[in-house]
C-alpha positions in Angstrom: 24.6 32.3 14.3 20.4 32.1 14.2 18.1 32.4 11.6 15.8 35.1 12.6 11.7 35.1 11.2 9.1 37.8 12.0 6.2 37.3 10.6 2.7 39.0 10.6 -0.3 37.7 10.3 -4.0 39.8 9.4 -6.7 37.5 10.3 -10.2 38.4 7.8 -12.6 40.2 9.7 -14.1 38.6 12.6 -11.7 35.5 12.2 -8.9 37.3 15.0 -10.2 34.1 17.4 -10.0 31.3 14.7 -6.7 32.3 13.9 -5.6 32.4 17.9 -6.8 29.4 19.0 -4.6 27.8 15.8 -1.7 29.6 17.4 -2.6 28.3 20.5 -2.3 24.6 19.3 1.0 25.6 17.4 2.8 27.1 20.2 4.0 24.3 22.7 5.5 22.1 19.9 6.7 24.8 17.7 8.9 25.7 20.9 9.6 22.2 21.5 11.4 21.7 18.0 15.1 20.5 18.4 16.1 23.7 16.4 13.7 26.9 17.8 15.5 29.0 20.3 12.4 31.0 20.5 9.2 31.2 19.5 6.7 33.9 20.6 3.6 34.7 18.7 1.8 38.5 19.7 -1.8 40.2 19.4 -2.0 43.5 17.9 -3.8 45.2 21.6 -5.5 47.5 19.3 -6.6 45.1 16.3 -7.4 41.6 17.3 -7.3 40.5 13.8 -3.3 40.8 13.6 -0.8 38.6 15.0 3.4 39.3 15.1 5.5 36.5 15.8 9.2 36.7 16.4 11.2 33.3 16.1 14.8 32.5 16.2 16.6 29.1 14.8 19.6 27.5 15.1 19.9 27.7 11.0 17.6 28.2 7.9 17.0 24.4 8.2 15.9 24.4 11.1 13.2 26.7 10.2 12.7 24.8 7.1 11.6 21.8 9.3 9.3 24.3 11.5 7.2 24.6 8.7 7.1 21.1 7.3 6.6 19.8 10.5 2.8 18.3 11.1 1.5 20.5 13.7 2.5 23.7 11.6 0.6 21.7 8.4 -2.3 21.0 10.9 -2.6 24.0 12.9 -1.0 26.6 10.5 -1.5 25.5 6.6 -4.8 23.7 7.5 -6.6 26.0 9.8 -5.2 29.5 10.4 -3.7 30.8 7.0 -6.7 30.2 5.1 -8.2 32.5 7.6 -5.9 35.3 7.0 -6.1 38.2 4.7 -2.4 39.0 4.7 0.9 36.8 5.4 4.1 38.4 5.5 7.4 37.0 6.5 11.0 38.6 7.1 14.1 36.9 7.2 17.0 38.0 9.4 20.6 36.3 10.2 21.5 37.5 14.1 24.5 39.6 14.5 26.7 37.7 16.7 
C-alpha cells in the first residue's frame, strides 16, 4: 500500500521563480529517497505563482523522512515556503 501526498503550493506575487528554482534543487534527491515511488512537482500553465506536486511513498514514514531530510529543510523549509502565500497538503492511502 502507498502513502499518497498532493500538495499545492501559491508562491506571493512575483516569487513563482524563487519558488521553482527551490523545486528544482529538491527534485533529484527527493526522487532518490529509499521510500518515494514518485515524485513530480507541476506549474499551474495559467498562474506561474502555483505549483501541484503529486508524491507516492512506500508508508507514512517514509514520507515523514521526505520532509525531515536536509535537502527538503534546505531547499523547501529554508528557501521556498517562506515564499509562499498558501501551503496545502492532502493525504491519501492507494487503493490496492
Amino acid at each position: 500500500m502507498g502513502f499518497v501526498v498532493t500538495a499545492k503550493w501559491t508562491a506571493k506575487q512575483g516569487e513563482g521563480e524563487k519558488v521553482l528554482a527551490a523545486i528544482h534543487q529538491l527534485l533529484e534527491p527527493s526522487r532518490a529517497e529509499p521510500g518515494n515511488r514518485f515524485y513530480q512537482p507541476n506549474r499551474d500553465p495559467d498562474d506561474p505563482d502555483v505549483f501541484f506536486f503529486y508524491e507516492i511513498y512506500d508508508d507514512e514514514a517514509a514520507y515523514k523522512a521526505h520532509g525531515d531530510s536536509e535537502h527538503f529543510k534546505r531547499w523547501a523549509f529554508d528557501e521556498a515556503i517562506p515564499l509562499l502565500e498558501t501551503r496545502e497538503r492532502w493525504f491519501y492511502r492507494a487503493i490496492d
